[in-house]
C-alpha positions in Angstrom: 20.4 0.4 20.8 17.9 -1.3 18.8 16.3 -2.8 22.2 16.2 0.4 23.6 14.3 1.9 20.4 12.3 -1.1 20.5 11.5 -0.1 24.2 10.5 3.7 23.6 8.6 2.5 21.3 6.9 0.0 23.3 6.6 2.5 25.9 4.5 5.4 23.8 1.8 2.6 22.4 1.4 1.5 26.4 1.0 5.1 28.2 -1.4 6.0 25.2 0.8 8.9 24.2 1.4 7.6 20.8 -2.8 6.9 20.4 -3.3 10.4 21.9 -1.0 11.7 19.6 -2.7 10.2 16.1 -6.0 11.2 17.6 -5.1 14.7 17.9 -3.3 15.2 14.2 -6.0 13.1 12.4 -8.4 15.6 14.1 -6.6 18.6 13.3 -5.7 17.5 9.6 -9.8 17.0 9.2 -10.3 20.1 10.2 -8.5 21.9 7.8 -10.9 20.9 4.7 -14.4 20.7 7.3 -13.7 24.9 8.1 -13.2 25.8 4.6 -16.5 23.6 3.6 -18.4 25.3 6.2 -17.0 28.8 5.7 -20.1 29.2 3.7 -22.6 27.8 5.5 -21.5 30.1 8.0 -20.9 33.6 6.4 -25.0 32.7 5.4 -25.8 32.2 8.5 -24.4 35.3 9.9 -25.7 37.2 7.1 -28.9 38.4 8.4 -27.3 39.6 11.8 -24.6 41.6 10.1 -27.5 43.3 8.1 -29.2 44.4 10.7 -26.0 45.8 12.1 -26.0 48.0 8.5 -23.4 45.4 7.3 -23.1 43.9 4.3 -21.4 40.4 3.9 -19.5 39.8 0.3 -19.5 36.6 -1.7 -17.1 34.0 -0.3 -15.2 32.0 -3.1 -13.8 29.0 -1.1 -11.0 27.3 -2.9 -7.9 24.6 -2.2 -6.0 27.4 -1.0 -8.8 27.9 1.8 -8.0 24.8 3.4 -4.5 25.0 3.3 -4.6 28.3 4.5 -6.2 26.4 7.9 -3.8 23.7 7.5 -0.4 26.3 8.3 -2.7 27.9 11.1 -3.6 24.4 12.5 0.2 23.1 12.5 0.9 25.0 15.6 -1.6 23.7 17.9 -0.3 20.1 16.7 3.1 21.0 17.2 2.1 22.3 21.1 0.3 18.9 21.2 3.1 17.2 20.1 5.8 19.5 22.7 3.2 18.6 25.6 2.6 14.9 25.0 6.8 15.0 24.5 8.1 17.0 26.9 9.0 13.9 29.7 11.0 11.4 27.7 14.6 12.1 29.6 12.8 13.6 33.2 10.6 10.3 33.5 13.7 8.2 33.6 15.9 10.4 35.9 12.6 10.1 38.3 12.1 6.7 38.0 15.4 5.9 38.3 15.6 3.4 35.3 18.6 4.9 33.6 21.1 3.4 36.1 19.8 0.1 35.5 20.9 -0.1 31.9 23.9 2.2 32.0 25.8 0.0 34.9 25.0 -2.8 32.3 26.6 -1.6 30.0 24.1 0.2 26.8 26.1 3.6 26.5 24.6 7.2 27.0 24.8 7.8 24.0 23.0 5.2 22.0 20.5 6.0 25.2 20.1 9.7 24.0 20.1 8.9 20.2 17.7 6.3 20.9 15.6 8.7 22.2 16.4 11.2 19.5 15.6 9.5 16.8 12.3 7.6 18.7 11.4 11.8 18.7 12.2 12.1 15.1 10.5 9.3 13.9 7.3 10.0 15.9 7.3 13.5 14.5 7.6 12.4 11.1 4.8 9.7 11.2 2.2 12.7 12.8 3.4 15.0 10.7 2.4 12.5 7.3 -1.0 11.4 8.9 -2.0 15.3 9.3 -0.7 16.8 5.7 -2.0 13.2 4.6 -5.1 13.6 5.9 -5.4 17.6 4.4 -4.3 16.5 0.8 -6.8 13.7 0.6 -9.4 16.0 1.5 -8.2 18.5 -0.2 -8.2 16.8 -3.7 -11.9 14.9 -3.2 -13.4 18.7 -2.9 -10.9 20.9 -4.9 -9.3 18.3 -7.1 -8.4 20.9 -10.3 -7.8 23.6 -7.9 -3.8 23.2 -8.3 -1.7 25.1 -5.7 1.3 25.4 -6.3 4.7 24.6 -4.2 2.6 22.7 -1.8 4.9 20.2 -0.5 7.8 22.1 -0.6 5.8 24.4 2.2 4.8 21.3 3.9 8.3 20.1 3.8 9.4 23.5 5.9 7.1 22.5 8.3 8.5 19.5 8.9 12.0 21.1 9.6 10.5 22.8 12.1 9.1 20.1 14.1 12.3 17.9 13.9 13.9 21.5 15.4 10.9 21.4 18.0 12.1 17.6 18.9 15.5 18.2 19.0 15.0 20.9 21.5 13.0 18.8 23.5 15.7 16.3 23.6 18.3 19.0 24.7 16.3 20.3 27.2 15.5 17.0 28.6 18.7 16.2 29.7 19.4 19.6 31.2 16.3 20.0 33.0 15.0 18.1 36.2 11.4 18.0 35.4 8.9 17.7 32.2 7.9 21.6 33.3 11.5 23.0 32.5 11.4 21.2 29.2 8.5 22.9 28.7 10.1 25.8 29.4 12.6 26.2 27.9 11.2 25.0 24.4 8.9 27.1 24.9 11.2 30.3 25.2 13.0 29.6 22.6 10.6 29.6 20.3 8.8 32.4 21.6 11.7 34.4 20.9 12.0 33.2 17.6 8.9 34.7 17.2 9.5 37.8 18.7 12.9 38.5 16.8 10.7 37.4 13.4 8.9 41.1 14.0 12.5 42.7 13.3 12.8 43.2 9.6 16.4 42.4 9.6 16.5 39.2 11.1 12.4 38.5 10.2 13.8 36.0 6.9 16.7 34.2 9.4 13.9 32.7 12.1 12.3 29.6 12.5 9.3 30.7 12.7 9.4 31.9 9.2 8.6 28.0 7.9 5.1 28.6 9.2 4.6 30.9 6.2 4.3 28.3 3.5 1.0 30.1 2.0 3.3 33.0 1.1 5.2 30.8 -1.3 2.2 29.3 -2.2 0.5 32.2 -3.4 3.4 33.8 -5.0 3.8 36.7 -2.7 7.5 35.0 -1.4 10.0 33.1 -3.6 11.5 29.6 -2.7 14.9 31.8 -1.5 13.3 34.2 1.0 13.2 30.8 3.1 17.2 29.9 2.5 18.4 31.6 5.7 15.4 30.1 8.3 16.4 26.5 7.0 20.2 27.4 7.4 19.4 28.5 10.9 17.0 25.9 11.6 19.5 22.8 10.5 22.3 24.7 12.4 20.3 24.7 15.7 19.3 21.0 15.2 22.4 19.7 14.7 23.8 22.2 17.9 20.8 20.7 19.9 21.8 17.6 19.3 25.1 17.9 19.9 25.1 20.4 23.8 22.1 17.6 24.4 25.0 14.3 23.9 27.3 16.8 25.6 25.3 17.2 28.3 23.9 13.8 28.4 27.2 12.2 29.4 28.3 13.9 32.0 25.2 14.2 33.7 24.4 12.2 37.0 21.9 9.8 37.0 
């Protein structure tokens, strides 16, 4: 098992994923502080256009919260970065045909799958430090007394979702026959996370609900408004994880 880690490993610094990856996150996580620097700079420039329009352009007061406000908007285009760049980990090797070779030589299917698993997790986790990394260095060289509060504990939420977003991935890979039905079929299940989050009933039980970290941050939510989408999110990890081994052994390679 450790071989094979060692190999997907090997294998994301070779294709370039894993470069691709870090490019994309340190990107995105300098962002975050550059737009609320220049949301000035901008609202000025677009001041004299707006007045000849008859409208008038308020003061903007740009503070920490400003760039962690992009930061929560900025997670989900990582986190479709990180589903596309993902997406082919168990369909490569059904095409390629590699799976055999070590199977009929004994390394089980499952230390195969969790070696893929937690090769997912652990790549997750690293891009998900480098970009809130990134955003709180930034964030304290421009706004260092600027305190907001509950920060990581909001970051920490949307790390659960991204190990869900992996473990889907890894289910799905070992269902599907190609990198688009992984796609696929992430990608419906959270878009209907995201519908069902528009029911007030079930709005507090979704997912998607970890994306709203300013809420808690600014006071309008309370730390247990998030309780049930962590209970649901750990529940369908741990259910992904367990249809994907399921699914995994049986299946013909």
């Amino acid at each position: 098992m450790n071989a094979y880690i060692k190999k997907e490993w090997m294998e994301l610094t070779r294709t370039g994923r894993l470069l691709i990856l870090s490019i994309i996150f340190i990107l995105f996580g300098i962002l975050n502080p550059a737009i609320a620097k220049l949301t000035p700079w901008l609202y000025d420039m677009m001041k004299d256009t707006f007045k000849e329009q008859g409208l008038t352009l308020g003061t903007v007061n740009i503070t920490a919260f400003t760039c962690w406000e992009q930061y929560f908007k900025n997670i989900l285009m990582a986190i479709i970065a990180m589903l596309l760049l993902s997406c082919n980990g168990f369909t490569g090797e059904y095409q390629k045909g590699t799976l055999i070779q070590v199977v009929t030589k004994g390394l089980s299917r499952r230390k195969i799958y969790f070696s893929k698993l937690l090769t997912g997790f652990a790549t997750w986790t690293a891009m998900f430090v480098l970009y809130s990394g990134i955003t709180f260095v930034y964030a304290k060289y421009f706004w260092g007394d600027d305190e907001v509060p509950h920060i990581f504990l909001a970051m920490l939420f949307v790390w659960l979702l991204g190990m869900l977003l992996m473990s889907l991935i890894a289910m799905f890979g070992t269902i599907a026959g190609n990198s688009g039905q992984v796609l696929l079929g992430t990608g419906a299940v959270f878009f209907v996370t995201f519908l069902l989050g528009y029911v007030p009933k079930l709005s507090d039980y979704m997912p998607m609900k970890l994306t709203d970290g300013m809420a808690l941050c600014k006071g309008t939510a309370q730390v247990s408004d998030f309780t049930g989408s962590i209970i649901i999110a750990s529940i369908m990890i741990v259910v992904c994880v367990i249809i994907g081994m399921a699914v995994f052994d049986k299946k013909k390679l």
